[in-house]
N, C-alpha and C positions, 0 to 999 in steps of 0.2 A: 654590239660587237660580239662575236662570235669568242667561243673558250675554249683552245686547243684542247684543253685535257677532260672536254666533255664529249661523248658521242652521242648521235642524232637520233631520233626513232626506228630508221631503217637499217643503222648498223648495231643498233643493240642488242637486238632479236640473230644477229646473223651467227652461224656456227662454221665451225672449220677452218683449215690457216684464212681464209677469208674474213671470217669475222674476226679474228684475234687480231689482225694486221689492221682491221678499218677501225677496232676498240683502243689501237695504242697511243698514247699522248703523242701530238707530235716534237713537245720536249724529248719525249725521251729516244728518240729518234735524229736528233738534229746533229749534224755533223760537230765533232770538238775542233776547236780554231784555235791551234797554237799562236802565242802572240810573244817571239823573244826578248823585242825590244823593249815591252812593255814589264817582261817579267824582269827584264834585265834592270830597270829605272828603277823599281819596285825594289829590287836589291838591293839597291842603292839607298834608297830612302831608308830601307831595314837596315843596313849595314852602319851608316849616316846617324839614328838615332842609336845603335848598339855604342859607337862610338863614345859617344857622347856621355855616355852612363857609364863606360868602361872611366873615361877620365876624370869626369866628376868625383866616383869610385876611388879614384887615387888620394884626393885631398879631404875624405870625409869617411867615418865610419858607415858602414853597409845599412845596418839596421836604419840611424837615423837618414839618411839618404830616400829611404823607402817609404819614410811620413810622407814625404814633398809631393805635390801634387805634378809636378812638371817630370819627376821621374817617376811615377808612376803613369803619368800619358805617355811618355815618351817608349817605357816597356811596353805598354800594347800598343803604340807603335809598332815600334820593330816585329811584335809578332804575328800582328797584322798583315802587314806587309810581306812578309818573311811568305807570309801564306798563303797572299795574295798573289806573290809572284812565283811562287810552286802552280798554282793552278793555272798562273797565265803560260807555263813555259808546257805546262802538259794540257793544257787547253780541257781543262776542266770548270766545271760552270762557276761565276764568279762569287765570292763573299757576297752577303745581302748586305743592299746599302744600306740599310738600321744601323749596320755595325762598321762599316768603313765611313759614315758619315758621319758616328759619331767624332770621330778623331778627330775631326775638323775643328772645333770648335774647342774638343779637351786639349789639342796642343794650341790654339789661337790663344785662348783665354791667360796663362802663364804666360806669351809671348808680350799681347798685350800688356800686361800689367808689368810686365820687365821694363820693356820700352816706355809707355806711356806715363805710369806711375811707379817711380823710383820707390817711396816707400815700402809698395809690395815686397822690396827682397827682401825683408825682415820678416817674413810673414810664410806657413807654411807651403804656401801655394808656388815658393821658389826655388832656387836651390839655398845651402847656406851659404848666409853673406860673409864677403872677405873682402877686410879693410884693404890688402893688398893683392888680389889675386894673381897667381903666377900664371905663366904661359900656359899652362897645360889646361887650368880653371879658366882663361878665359877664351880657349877655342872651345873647350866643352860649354861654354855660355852658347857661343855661337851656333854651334851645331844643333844644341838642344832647345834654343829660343828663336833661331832664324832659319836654318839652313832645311830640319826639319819640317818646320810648319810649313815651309815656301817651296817646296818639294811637294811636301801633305798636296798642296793646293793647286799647286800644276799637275800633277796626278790626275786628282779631280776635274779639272778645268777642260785638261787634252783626250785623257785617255778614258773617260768613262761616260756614259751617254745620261744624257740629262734625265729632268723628270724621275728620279729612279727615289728619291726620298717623300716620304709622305708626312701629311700634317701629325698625323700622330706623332711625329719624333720630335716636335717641337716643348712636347711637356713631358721627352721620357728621356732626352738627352742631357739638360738642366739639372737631373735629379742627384745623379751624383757630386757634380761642384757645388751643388745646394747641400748635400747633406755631409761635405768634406768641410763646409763653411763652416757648418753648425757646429763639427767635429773641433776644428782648432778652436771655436768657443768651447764648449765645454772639457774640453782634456786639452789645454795647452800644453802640459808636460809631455803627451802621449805624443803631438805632435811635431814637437822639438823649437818650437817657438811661438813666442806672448801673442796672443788674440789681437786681430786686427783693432784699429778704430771703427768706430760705428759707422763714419764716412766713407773709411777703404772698406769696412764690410758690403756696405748699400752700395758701391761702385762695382765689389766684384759679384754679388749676386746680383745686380745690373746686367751686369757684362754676360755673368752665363745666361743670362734671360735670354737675351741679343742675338747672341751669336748664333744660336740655331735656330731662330728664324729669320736671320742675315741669309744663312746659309740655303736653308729650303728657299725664302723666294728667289737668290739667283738661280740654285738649281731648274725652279718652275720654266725662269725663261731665259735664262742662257742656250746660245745653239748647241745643236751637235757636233762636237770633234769627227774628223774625219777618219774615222776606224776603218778597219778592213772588211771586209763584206765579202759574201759568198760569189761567186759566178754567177748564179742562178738568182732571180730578183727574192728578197729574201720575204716580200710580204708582197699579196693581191697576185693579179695573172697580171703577167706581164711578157715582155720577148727576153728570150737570153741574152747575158750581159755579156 
């Protein structure tokens, strides 16, 4: 298969606006495609996880708030997003998915462990636990353990074309909830609460194992959302659309 941003033997050699036009990538050529709806969603999902850290914020000092692993996903979240839907609303080339795919899996993994194993909320991977949480604590639960990741993932699902993550991210996304594990072992104080058990340890380094190779193989065969396309067939010779 042929490489846009390589040119042939007979336009290499060429000189004049003729050869500088047949040597240009045809990336950097390709029309920008504003997408509002998409930056608008996008907003929302930034605004959605901003929320959420605003009102957790309320019931907990700032500093310890910033050990947790779930507000810490959920901040690049939001800035993510935030920038993901600046570039969709000026139709500027997207985030590489290295770095939007990681989210998937850093807000998954605190989701999971909320819902599925209750123990987790004692542990720094949470927020902090309250024997009684008030209103405000438990929509900030909501937002930052549901509404965000299930958002993340429709994001993913509708508006962005498959295929786009590769197997190398499989051992480079793990790394950080692997080496936040090892962190509340070793500095529990640093972390603002006591080190998992050996069981919830091997569940949640389980779980980050998982998750981003959950994630790659649907990506591999999941179909394409129905995005917006140029007029003009956007690949091969074809007739106008």
């Amino acid at each position: 298969m042929s490489d846009p941003t390589r040119t042939s033997q007979s336009t290499r050699h060429a000189t004049g606006p003729a050869g500088a036009a047949a040597r240009t990538p045809a990336a950097a050529v390709a029309p920008m495609i504003r997408r509002p709806l998409t930056a608008a969603f996008r907003a929302l999902i930034a605004a959605a996880a901003l929320t959420g850290l605003l009102l957790a914020a309320g019931g907990a000092a700032p500093a310890a708030l910033l050990t947790r692993f779930t507000v810490q996903a959920n901040l690049v979240a939001a800035l993510v997003f935030a920038c993901s839907a600046h570039r969709a609303w000026t139709g500027r080339r997207a985030l590489s998915p290295r770095l939007t795919g990681a989210l998937l899996p850093f807000l998954f993994l605190p989701a999971l462990l909320h819902y599925a194993f209750p123990a987790a909320d004692s542990t720094a991977f949470a927020l902090p636990h309250a024997t009684s949480p008030t209103a405000t604590q438990a929509l900030s639960h909501q937002l930052l353990y549901a509404a965000t990741p299930l958002a993340a993932l429709a994001d993913w699902l509708l508006l962005t074309a498959p295929r786009g993550f590769r197997p190398a991210c499989a051992w480079q996304w793990p790394a950080y909830p692997l080496l936040f594990l090892g962190f509340t072992f070793a500095f529990p104080a640093a972390a603002g609460a006591p080190s998992p058990g050996a069981a919830l340890a091997l569940t949640i380094g389980l779980a980050g194992l998982l998750l981003p190779l959950i994630v790659i193989g649907i990506d591999q065969v999941r179909p394409a959302p129905s995005l917006r396309r140029n007029r003009i067939s956007p690949t091969g010779i074809g007739p106008l659309k």
